[in-house]
C-alpha positions as CSV (number, residue, x, y, z in Angstrom):
1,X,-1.8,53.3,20.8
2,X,0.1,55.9,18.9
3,X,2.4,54.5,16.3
4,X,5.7,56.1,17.7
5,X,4.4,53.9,20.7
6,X,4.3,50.5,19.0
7,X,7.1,47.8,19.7
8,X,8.1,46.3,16.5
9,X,10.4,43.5,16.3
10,X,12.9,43.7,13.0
11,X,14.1,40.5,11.1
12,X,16.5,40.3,8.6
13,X,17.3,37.9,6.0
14,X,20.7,38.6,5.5
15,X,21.3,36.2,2.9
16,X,18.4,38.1,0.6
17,X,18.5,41.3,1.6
18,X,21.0,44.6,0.8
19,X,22.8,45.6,3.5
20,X,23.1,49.1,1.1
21,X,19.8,49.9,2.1
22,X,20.0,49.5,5.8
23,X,19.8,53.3,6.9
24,X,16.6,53.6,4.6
25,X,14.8,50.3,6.0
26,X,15.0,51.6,9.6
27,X,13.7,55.0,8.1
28,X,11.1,53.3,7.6
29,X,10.3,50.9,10.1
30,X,11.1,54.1,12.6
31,X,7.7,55.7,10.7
32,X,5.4,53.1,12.1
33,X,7.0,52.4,15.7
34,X,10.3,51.5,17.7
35,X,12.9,48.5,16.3
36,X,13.4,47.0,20.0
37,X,13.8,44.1,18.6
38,X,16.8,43.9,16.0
39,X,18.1,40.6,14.3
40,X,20.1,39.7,11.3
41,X,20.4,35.8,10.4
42,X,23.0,34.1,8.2
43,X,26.0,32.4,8.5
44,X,28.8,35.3,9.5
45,X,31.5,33.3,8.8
46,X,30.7,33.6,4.9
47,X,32.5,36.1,3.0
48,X,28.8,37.1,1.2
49,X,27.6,38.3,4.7
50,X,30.9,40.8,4.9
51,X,28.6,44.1,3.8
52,X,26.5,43.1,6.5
53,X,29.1,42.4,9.0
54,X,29.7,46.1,8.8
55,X,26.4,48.0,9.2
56,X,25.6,45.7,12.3
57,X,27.1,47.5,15.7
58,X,26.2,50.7,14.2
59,X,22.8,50.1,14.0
60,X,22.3,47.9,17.0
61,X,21.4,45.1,15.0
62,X,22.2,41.5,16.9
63,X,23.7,38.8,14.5
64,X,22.5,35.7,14.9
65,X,24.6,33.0,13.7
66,X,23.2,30.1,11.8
67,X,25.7,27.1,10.2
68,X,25.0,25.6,6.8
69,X,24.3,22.0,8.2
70,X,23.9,20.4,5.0
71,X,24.5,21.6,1.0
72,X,21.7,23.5,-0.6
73,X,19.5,24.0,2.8
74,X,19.0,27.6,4.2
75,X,19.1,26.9,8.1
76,X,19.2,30.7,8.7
77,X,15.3,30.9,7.5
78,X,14.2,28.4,9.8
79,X,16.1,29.6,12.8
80,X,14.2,33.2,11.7
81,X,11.1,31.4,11.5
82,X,11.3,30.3,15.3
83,X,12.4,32.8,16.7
84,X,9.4,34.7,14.8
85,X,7.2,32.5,16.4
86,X,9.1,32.3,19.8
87,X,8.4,36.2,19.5
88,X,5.0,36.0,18.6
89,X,3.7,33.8,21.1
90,X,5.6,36.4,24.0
91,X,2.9,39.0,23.2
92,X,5.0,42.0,23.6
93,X,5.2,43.0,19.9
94,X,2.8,45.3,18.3
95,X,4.7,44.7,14.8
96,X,6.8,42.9,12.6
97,X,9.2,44.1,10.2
98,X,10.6,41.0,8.0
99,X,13.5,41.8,5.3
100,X,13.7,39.2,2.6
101,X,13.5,38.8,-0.9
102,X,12.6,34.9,-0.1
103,X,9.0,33.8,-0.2
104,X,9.5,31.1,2.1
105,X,8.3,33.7,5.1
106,X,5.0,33.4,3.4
107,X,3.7,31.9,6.2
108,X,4.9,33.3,9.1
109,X,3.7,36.4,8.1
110,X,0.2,34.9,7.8
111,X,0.5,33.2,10.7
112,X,1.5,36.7,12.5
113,X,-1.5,38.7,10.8
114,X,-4.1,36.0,12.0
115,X,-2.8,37.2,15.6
116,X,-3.9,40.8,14.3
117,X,0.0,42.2,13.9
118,X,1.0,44.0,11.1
119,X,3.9,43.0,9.4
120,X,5.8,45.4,7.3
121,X,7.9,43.7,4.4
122,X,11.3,44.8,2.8
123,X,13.0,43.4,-0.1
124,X,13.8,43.5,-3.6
125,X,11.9,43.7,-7.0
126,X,12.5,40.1,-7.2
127,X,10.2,38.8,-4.3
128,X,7.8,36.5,-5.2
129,X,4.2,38.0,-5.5
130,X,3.0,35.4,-2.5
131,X,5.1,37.0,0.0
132,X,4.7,40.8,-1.1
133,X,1.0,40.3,-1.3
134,X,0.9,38.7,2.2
135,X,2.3,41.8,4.2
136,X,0.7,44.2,5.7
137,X,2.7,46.9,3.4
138,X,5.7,45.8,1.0
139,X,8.2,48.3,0.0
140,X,10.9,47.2,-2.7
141,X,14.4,48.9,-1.6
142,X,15.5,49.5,-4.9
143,X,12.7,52.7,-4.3
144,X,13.6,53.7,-0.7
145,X,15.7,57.0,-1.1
146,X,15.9,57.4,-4.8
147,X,12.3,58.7,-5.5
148,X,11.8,62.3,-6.6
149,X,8.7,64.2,-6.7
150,X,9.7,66.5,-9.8
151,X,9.3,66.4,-13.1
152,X,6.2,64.9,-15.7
153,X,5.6,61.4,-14.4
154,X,5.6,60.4,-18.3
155,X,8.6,61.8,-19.1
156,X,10.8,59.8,-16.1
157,X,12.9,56.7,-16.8
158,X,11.0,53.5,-16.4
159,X,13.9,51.8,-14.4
160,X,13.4,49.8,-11.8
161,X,13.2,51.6,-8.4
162,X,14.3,54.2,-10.4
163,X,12.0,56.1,-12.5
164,X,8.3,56.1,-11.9
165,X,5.4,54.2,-14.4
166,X,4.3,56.5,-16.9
167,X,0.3,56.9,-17.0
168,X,-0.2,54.3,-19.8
169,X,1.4,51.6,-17.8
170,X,0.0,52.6,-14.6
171,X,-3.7,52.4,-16.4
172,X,-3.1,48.9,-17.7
173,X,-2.3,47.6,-14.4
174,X,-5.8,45.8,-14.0
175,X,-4.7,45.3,-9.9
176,X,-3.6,48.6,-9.4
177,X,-6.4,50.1,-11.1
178,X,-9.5,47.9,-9.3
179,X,-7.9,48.6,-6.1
180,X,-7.7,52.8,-6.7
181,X,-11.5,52.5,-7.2
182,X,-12.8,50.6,-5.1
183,X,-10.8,52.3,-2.3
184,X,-12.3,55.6,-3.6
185,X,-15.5,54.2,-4.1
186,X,-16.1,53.0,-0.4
187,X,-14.7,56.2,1.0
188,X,-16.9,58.6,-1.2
189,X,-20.2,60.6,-0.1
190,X,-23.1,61.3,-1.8
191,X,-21.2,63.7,-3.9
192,X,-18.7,61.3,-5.5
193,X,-15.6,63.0,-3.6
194,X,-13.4,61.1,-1.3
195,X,-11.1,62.2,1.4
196,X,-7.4,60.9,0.1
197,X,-6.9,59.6,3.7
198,X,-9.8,57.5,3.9
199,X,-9.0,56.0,0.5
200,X,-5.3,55.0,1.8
201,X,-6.7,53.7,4.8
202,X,-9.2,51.4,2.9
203,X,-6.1,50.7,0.4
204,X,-4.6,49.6,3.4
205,X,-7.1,47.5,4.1
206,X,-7.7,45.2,1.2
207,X,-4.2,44.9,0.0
208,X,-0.4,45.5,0.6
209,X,0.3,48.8,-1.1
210,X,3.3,51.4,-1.1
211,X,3.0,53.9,-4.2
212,X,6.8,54.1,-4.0
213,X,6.9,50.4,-5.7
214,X,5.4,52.4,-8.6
215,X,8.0,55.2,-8.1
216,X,5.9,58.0,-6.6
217,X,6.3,59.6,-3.2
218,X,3.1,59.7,-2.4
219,X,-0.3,57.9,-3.3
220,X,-1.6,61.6,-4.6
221,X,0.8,61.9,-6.7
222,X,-0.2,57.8,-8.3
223,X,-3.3,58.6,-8.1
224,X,-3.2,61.7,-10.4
225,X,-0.7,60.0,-12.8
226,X,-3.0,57.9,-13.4
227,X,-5.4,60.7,-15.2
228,X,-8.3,58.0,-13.7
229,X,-9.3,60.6,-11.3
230,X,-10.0,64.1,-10.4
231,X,-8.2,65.6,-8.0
232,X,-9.3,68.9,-5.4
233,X,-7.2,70.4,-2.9
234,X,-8.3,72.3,0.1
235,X,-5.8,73.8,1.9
236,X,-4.2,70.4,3.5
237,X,-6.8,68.1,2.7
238,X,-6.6,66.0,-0.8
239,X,-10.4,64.9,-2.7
240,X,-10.0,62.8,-5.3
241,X,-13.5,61.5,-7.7
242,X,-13.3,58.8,-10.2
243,X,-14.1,61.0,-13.6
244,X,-16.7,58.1,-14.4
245,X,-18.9,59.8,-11.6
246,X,-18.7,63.0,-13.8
């Protein structure tokens, strides 16, 4: 199935999620397949949700209204939970896209991948680790629409969703830097060279990745910030060798 072909079904956490960043998410999402499903929980009848309240008819987005029952409770994730499951068990989803900076979803998007659905997170640099690890790919919005691919990496700000990680930093990320090789390593031939694609797709894989949370554009351009690798260009097609095969 192509992805401009798969169904994905969008689900929004409007009580931890920007409603600033609404054109970008569905930017997004649109990359992988087609929102026909479009939700937003909360309780609309609270001034915090008025941003929200505003972005909603123009982008098709259903509200679905949730009442605080009782003081300190979030009803508006268990009513997304359900209904992610009510979804899930209908079989006519390909994806899911979940917006949330909450980790409680932590287990409905296992749940979903054990049914072999990707799920596609959004939310901010706060999320817990649990719930960006879980996803099939996390992207933190404070990234989506502010990243430029100009300029030294090293000499950019290091704000968050700002500025990309200078090399140093990127090298003492023990994660980030296991994960580059062994994706390299399993995609290489005899020669030590792997196809840039093949490395993304066993990135992909292993672990939920977007070289935007690192504020680069693309995962060439982390991987040569890095200075970890070599990198060869033919025409279209990106190589990349770790130098400790050299």
């Amino acid at each position: 199935m192509n992805d401009r072909e798969k169904r994905i079904a969008l689900l929004i956490d409007a009580d931890n999620a920007p409603a600033s960043k609404i054109d970008e998410i569905l930017g997004e999402v649109a990359r992988h397949g087609t929102a026909n499903v479009r939700r937003a929980y909360g309780n609309w009848k609270s001034p915090h949700l008025k941003q929200w309240e505003a972005v909603l008819h123009s982008h098709a987005i259903r509200p679905i209204q949730q009442f605080a029952y009782s003081s300190g409770k979030n009803a508006s994730d268990m009513a997304m939970v359900i209904d992610g499951m009510d979804l899930l068990y209908a079989r006519s989803l390909d994806a899911f896209a979940i917006v949330s900076s909450d980790a409680d979803f932590t287990p409905l998007v296992m749940r979903i991948l054990t049914d072999g659905l990707k799920v596609y997170g959004f939310g901010e640099r706060k999320t817990p680790e649990p719930f960006v690890n879980a996803c099939s790919q996390f992207t933190y919005v404070e990234g989506l629409g502010q990243v430029e691919d100009t300029g030294d990496a090293g000499n950019q700000p290091e704000a968050a969703g700002l500025g990309r990680i200078p090399p140093k930093q990127l090298r003492g990320d023990t994660r980030l830097v296991r994960m580059l090789r062994t994706a390299v390593e399993a995609a290489a031939g005899d020669t030590g060279w792997a196809h840039l694609g093949q490395v993304g797709n066993q990135i992909g894989n292993q672990a939920s990745f977007d070289p935007r949370n690192y504020g680069y554009r693309k995962l060439s351009d982390l991987v040569e910030a890095t200075e970890l690798f070599e990198i060869r260009r033919e025409n279209q097609i990106v190589m990349v060798r770790d130098k400790r095969a050299t």
